[in-house]
matplotlib code that plots the C-alpha trace (Angstrom):
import matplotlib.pyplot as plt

x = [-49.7, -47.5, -49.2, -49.1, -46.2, -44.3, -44.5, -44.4, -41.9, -44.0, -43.0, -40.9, -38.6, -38.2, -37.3, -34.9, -33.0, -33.2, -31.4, -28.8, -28.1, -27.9, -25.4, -23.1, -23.3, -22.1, -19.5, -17.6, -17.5, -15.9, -13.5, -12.3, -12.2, -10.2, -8.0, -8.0, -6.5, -4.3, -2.5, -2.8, -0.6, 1.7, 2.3, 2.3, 5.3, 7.2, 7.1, 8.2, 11.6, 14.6, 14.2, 17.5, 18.1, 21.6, 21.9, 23.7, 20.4, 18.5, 19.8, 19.8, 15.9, 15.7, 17.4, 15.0, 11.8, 13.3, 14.7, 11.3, 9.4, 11.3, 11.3, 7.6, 7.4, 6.6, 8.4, 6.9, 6.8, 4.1, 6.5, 4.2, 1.9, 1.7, -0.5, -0.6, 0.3, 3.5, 3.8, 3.7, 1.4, -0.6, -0.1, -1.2, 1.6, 1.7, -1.7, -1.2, 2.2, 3.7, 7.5, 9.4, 6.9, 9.5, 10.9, 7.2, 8.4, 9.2, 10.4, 10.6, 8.8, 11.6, 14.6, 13.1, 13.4, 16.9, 17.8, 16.3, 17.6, 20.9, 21.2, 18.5, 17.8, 21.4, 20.5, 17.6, 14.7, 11.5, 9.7, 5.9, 4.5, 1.0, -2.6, -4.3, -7.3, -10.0, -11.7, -14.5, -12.8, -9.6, -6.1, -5.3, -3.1, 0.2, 1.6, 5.0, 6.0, 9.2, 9.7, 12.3, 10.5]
y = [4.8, 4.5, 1.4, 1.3, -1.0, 1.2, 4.5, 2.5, 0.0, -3.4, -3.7, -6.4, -5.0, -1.9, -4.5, -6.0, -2.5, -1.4, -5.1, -4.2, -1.3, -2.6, -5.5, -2.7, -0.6, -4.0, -4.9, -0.8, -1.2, -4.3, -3.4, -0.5, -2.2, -5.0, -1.8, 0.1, -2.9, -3.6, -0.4, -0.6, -4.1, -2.4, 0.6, -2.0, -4.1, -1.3, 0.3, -3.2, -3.5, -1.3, 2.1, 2.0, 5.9, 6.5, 8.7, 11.1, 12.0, 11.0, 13.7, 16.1, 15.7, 16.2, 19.4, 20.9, 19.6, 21.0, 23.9, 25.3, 24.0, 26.5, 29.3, 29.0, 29.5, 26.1, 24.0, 20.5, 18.8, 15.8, 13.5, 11.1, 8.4, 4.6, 1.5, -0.1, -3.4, -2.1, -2.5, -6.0, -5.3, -3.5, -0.4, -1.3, -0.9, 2.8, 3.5, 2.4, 4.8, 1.6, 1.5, -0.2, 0.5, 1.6, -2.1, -2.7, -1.1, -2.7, -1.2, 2.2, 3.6, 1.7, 3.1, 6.8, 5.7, 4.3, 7.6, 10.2, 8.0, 8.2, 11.6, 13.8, 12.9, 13.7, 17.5, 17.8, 16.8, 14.6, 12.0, 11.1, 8.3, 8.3, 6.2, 8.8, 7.4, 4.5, 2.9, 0.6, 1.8, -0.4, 1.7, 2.5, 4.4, 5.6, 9.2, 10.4, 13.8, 15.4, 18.2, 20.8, 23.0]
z = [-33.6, -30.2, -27.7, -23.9, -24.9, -26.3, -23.5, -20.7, -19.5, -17.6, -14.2, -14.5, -17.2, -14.6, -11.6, -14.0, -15.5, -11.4, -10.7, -13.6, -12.1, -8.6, -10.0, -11.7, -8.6, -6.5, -9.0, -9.0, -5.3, -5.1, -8.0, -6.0, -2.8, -4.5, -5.8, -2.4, -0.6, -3.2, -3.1, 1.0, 0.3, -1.7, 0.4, 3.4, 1.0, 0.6, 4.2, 5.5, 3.6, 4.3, 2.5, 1.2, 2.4, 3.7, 7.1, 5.5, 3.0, 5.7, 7.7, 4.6, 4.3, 8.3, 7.9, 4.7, 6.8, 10.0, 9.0, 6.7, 9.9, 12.4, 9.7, 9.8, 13.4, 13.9, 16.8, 15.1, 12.2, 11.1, 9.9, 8.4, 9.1, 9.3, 9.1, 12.6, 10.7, 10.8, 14.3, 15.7, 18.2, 15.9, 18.1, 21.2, 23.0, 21.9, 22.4, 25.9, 26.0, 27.6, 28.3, 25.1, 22.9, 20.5, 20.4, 18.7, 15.6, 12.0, 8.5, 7.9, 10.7, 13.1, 10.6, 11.4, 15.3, 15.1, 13.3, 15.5, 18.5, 17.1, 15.4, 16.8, 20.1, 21.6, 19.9, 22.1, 19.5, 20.4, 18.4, 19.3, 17.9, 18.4, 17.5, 15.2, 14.2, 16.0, 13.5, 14.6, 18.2, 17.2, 17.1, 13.5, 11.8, 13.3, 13.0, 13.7, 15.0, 15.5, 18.1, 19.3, 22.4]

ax = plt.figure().add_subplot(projection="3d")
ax.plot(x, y, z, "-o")
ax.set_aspect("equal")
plt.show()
């Protein structure tokens, strides 16, 4: 014969399963916090250093990206996008569209300057560099976009 016992749970084994659960719950979202900002590290590492990419296969890839672009229709390309960290500032000197901003620039995203300023600017081709997302109202991310109209 089943007891009261046995159906149903007392209260205080329920508050205890629901504080398990709560505890797991806590422990997954910290794990992939921990993960999250240990990937944003990395990809923060490796945008830092010099990419290593010649200008000759630097300019290859320009011409694939630019080329599939204009035989879209297009007249821009989204180059990519970057952690403000990457800027010293943190990209307030963009956001404010302030005169040398460019000289704000570290890593990669200052390599992909120094090569449009060098190879694609004198061809009549633009570069924005732009604050593309506010989090908490703080700049954030950086995007870069290439141009030819």
């Amino acid at each position: 014969m089943m007891t009261l016992d046995d159906v149903i749970p007392t209260a205080t084994d329920l508050q205890r399963r629901l504080a398990l659960a709560e505890a797991e719950k806590a422990t997954g979202s910290m794990r992939r916090k921990a993960a999250e900002e240990a990937e944003r590290k990395a990809l923060l590492d490796q945008l830092s250093k010099p990419s290593g990419v010649s200008d000759d296969e630097r300019m290859k890839r320009a011409a694939t990206i630019i080329q599939r672009a204009a035989g879209n229709g297009l007249t821009e390309v989204f180059v990519g996008r970057f952690p403000n960290q990457l800027c010293n500032d943190r990209g307030r000197a963009i956001n404010q569209a302030e005169p040398g901003w460019e000289t704000t620039l570290t890593g990669l995203p200052k390599e992909i300057f120094d090569f449009w300023a060098k190879h694609l600017r004198p061809r009549g081709y633009k570069i924005k560099y732009e604050v593309i997302d506010f989090p908490n109202g703080m700049p954030g991310d950086i995007g870069v976009t290439l141009s030819w109209s």
